[in-house]
N, C-alpha and C positions, 0 to 999 in steps of 0.2 A: 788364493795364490794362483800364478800363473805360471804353466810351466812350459819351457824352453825344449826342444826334444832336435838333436841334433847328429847324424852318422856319427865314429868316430876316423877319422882319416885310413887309411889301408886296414881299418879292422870293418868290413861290410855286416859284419854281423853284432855290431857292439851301437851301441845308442847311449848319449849319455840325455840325463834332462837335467834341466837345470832352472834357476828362478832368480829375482832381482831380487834381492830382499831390501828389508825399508832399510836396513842398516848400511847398506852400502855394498855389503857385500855378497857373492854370488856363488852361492853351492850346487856343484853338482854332483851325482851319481848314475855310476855306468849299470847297464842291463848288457848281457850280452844272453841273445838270441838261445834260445832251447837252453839255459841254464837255469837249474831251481834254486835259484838262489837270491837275495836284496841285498844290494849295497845302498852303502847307505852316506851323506854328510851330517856334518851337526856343524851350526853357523853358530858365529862368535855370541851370537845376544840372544843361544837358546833355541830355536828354532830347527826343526830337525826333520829330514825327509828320507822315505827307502825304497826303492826302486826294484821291481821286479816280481819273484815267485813270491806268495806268500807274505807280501810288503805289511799289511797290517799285524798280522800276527807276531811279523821281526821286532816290528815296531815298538809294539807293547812289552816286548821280551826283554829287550833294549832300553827303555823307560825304567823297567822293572828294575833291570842290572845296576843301574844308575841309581837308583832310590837305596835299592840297599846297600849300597857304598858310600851313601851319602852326599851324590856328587849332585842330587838336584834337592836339596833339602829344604822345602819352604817355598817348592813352584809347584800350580797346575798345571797343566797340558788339555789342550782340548785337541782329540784327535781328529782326522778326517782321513777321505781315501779319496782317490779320484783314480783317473785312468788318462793315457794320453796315446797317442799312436806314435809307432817308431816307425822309421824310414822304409823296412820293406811291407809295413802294414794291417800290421797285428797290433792289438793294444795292449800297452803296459800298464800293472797294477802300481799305482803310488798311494804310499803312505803318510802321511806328516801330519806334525803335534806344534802345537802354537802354546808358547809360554806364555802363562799369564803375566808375569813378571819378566820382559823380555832383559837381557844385562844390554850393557851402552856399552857401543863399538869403541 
């Protein structure tokens, strides 16, 4: 995947990324600067990305919470991590999980 990394308008310290996805549609999530935290989107057909402190481990957390509720019942995930650079030039941790089973937009 390829990801999109963008200021956010009068926030200098906020970076969103973001990616095309094949389904049409385009999730993003915000990082804001010296926060330990991942925010995170989940795209219509599965596809799920978390942006920030700790972004793998939210990730997995997150997957987790979902399985036992039942809300991914019958899908794998193949995870990955990358990094991307935000606008004042540090690089952000990203996480995302690719459904085996993607759902249709």
């Amino acid at each position: 995947m390829e990801f999109l990394v963008r200021p956010v308008r009068n926030q200098p310290d906020v970076a969103e990324v973001r990616y095309d996805c094949e389904c049409g549609c385009k999730p993003r999530a915000r990082y804001q600067k010296g926060k330990d935290e991942a925010n995170h989107e989940h795209c219509c057909c599965g596809r799920v990305h978390f942006v920030g402190a700790k972004a793998e481990e939210r990730l997995q957390a997150y997957l987790a919470d979902r399985r036992a509720k039942g809300e991914d019942a019958g899908i794998a995930y193949a995870l990955h991590t990358a990094s991307v650079q935000a606008p004042w030039g540090e690089p952000i941790g990203v996480a995302y999980a690719l459904p085996d089973k993607p759902k249709a937009h």
